[in-house]
C-alpha positions in Angstrom: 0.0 0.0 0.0 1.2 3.4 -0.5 2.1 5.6 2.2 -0.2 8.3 3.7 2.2 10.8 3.1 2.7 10.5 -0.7 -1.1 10.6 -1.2 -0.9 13.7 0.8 1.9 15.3 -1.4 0.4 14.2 -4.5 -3.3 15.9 -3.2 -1.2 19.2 -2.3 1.5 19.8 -5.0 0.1 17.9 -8.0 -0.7 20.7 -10.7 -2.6 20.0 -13.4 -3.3 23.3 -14.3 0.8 23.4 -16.0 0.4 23.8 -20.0 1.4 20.2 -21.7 1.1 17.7 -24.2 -0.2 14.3 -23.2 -1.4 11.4 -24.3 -5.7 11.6 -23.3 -6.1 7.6 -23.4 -2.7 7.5 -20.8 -3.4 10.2 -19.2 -6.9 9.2 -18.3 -5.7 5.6 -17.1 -2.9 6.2 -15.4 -3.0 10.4 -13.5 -7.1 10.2 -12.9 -7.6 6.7 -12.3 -4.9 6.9 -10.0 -6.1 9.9 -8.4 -9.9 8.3 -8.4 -8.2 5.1 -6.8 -6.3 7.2 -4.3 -9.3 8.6 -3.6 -11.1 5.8 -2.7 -8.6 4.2 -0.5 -8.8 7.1 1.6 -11.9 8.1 2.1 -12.7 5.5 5.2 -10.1 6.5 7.2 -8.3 10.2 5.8 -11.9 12.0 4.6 -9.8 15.4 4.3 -7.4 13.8 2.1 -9.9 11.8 -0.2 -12.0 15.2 -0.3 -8.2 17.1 -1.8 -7.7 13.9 -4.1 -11.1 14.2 -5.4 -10.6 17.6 -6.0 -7.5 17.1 -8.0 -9.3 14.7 -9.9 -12.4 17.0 -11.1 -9.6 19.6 -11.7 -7.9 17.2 -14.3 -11.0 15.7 -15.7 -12.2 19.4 -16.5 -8.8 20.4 -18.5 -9.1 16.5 -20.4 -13.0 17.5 -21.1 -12.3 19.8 -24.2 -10.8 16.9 -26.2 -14.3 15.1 -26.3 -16.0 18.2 -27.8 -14.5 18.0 -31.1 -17.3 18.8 -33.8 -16.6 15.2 -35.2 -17.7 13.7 -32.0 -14.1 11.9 -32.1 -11.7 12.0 -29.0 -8.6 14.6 -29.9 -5.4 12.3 -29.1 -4.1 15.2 -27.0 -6.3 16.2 -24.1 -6.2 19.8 -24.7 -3.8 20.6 -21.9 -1.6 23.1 -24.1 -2.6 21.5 -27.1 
């Protein structure tokens, strides 16, 4: 299991709000699953720190939202995060 305290730095220093180019489908599996996941382990027993993951997680899945919008209807491979 991963220590308390690297959920806690990731919930208060991860910035998603930094202009780059990712991969949508990785980033989507790997950064907000991860966060969702963290999230979830933590919410029985650190409710502060699931609420700050959670958070980070909306905050990520609003900047990756743009690249479903296209006027095709298809996924952009980059998920609009300086894109």
């Amino acid at each position: 299991m991963i220590p308390w305290y690297v959920l806690r730095w990731l919930a208060d220093n991860l910035d998603v709000g930094a202009p780059a180019a990712v991969s949508l489908f990785e980033t989507t599996i790997r950064i907000l699953g991860g966060l969702l996941s963290a999230h979830a382990l933590a919410a029985g027993s650190h409710p502060a720190l699931a609420q700050r993951l959670a958070e980070r997680a909306a905050e990520l899945g609003a900047r990756l939202m743009p690249a479903f919008g296209s006027p095709s209807g298809e996924r952009a491979g980059c998920g609009g995060i300086g894109c």
